[in-house]
N, C-alpha and C positions, 0 to 999 in steps of 0.2 A: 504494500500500500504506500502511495507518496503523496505528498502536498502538492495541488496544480492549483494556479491561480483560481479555479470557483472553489478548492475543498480539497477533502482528501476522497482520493481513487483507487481503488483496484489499478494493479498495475501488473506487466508480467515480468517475471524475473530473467529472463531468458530473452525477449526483445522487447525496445524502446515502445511498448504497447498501451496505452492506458482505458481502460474499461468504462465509457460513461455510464452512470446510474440513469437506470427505464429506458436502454437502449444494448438491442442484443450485440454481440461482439461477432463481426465476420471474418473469418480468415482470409488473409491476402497471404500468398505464394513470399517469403523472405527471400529465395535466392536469387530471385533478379535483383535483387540490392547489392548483392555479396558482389566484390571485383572478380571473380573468378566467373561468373554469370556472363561479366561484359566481353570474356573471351572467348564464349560457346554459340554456337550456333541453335540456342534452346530456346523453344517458345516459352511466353509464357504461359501458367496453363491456372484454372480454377483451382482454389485449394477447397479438401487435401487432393492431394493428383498421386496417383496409383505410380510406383515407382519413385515418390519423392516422399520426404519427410514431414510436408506443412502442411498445416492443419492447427485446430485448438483441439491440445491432449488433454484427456482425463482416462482413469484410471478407479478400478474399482476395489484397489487395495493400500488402503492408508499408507502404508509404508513405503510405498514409492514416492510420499510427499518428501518424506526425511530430508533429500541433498538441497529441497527448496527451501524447508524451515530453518534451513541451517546454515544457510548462507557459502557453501559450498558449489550449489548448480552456479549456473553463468548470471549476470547480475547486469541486463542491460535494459532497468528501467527507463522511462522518462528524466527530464531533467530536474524534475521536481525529487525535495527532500525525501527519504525514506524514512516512513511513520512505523511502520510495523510491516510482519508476516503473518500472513492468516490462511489458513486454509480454508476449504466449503467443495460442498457438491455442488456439480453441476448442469444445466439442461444444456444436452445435444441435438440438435436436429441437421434438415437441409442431408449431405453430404457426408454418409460414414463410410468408417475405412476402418475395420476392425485391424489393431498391430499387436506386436507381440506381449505390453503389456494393459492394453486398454486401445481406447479408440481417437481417432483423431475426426475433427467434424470442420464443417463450411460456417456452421452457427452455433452461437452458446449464449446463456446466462446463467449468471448465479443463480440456484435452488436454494440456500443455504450457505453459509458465512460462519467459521467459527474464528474467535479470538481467545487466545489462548495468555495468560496471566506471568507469564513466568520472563517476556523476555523484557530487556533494558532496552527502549525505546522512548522516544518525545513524547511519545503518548502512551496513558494507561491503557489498561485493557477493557474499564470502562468508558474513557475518551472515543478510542477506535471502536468499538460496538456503538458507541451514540454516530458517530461519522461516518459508520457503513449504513444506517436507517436508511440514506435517500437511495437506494437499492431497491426498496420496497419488498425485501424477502427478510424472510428470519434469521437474525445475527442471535449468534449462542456462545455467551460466556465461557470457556471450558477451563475450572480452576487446576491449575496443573502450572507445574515449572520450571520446562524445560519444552523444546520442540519431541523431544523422544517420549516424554510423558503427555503429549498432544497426541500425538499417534499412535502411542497403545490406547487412548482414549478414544479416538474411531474407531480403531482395530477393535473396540469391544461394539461400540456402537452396530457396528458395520455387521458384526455377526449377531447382533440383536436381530438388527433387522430382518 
């Protein structure tokens, strides 16, 4: 999540992406960006595209969050501050492409938003659950203190369900 001039955002960790609230998130194709793209002779194509990696991933096993809570995966939000990490489930529709560990889609929104209590950020963990509201889906405190004690906390969730 980052501070952009209207608020704080959903953001993606992985590319310069920011999520507006009550507006689905469409996948655009990244490697025509990448300089190796401008030396190919590749169209471009709709995402996800069969044979490429882009898409917006979700995954139905908490534990693959982990490299994201943790600040480990790649870290190329917006230019806006970094508030916190959250996780949440997601709505897929439009374009699926089932991958090896969940699915990659054309269109997404948040279902669900959890903030979890444990990390040192600008903002509390009450702060960021009142600043995810204009999402309009349900933000879920989850007391816990660490990103790994976040994720065995879906992990039980998950097999609740």
């Amino acid at each position: 999540m980052v501070e952009e001039a209207e608020g704080p955002r959903l953001s993606s960790v992985v590319y310069p992406t920011v999520w507006p609230p009550r507006c689905e998130l469409v996948a655009v194709c990244q490697r025509r960006r990448q300089f190796h793209r401008w030396l190919t002779a590749e169209v471009p194509h709709p995402a996800p595209g069969e044979g490429c990696q882009c898409g917006i991933y979700a995954s139905g096993d908490p534990t693959r969050l982990r490299p994201y809570l943790t600040g480990h995966a790649a870290d190329a939000r917006s230019s806006g501050r970094l508030l916190g990490r959250v996780a949440g489930r997601v709505l897929l529709w439009g374009t699926l492409v089932e991958c090896e560990h969940g699915w990659r889609a054309s269109h997404a929104y948040p279902g669900r938003i959890y903030v979890h209590s444990g990390a040192d950020w600008p903002l509390d963990a009450d702060q960021l659950t009142g600043a995810l509201a204009s999402y309009g889906v349900p933000v879920e405190h989850v007391a816990c203190g660490t990103p790994d004690e976040l994720v065995e906390a879906l992990s039980r969730k998950a097999e609740a369900a």
